[in-house]
N, C-alpha and C positions, 0 to 999 in steps of 0.2 A: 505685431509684426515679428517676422522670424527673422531671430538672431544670425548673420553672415555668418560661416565657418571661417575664421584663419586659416590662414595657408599653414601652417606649421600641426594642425589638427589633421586636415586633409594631407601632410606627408605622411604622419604618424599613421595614420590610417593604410595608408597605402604600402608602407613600412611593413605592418602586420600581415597583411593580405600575403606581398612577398614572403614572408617568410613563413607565412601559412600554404602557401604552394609551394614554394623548395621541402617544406619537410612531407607534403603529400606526394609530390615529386621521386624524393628519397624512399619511402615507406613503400612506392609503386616501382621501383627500380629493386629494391629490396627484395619485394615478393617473388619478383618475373627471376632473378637471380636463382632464387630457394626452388623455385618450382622448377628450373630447367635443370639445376643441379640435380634434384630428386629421380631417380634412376624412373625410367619408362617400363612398363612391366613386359619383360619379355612373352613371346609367344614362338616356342618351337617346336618341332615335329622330328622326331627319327624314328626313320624305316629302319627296318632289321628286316633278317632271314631266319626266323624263325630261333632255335635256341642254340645255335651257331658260337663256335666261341669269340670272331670277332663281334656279333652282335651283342655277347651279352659282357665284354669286356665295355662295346662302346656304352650300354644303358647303365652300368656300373660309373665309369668313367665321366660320365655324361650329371648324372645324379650326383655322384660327389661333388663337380664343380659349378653345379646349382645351389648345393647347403651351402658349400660355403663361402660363393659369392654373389647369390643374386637373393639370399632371405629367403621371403615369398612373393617375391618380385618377378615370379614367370609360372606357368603354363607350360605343360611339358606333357606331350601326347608321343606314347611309343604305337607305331603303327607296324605291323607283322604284314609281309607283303606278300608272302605265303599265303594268309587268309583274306586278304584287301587286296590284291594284284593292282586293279582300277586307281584303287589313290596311290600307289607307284606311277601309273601311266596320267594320272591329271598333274601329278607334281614333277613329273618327267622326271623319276628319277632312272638309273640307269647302274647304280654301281651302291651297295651298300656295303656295312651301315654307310646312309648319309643321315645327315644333322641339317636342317633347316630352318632357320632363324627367320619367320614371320614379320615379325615388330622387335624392335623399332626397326623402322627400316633404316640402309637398305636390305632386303631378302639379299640373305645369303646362304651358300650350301657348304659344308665339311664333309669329307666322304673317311670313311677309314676308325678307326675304334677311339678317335679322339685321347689317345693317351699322351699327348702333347698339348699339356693345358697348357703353356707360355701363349703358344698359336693360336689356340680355339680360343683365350679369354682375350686379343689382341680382336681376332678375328669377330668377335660379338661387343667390342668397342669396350669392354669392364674395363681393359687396362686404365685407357684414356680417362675413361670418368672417374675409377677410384683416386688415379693421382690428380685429381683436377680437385677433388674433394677435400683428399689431404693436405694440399697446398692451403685452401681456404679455413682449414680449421687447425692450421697450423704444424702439421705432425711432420 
């Protein structure tokens, strides 16, 4: 005949289980934390007019504040609207340089040679995430 369980076997049991779920719990709260923190890869597009000096201030401008904020964490397609008219008119744009920001959403547009990086790294949310980061890892 099989031996009853104590109740004090059956706590301890149950004991464990608990604390085997809070720490899977944690470890799964952990992950989603890291992964939301971890920058989403951008996807942008700027138009130009050809080799224009705001256009080639903005692809200058534009490139700098890709090294040295976003890694290789974006996607950066220059489109000449000169030779592509069409993807001017599918992306409605209207006024170059503009800057458009794909992903992560939401889409948004920057028109003008982007030499007001405070604005454009506000404007593509880097600010927000870098100081969210630094907060977490202490700096």
């Amino acid at each position: 005949m099989a031996k009853p369980k104590n109740e004090n076997e059956n706590t301890n049991g149950e004991g464990r289980l608990k604390t085997k779920l809070r720490d899977a719990t944690g470890a799964f709260e952990d992950a989603i934390t890291r992964k939301a923190l971890k920058r989403a890869k951008y996807i942008l597009r700027l138009y130009v007019t050809g080799s224009s000096g705001k256009s080639l201030r903005a692809v200058h401008n534009l490139k700098k504040l890709c090294e040295e904020y976003l890694g290789n964490d974006y996607d950066l397609e220059v489109i000449d609207i000169y030779k592509d008219p069409e993807a001017a008119r599918e992306a409605q744009i209207i006024a170059v340089p503009t800057l458009v920001k794909k992903l992560p959403q939401p889409i948004r547009k920057f028109v003008g040679d982007l030499s007001n990086t405070q604005k454009v790294l506000i404007g593509l949310d880097i600010y927000q995430r870098q100081d969210l980061n630094d907060q977490l890892n202490g700096a």
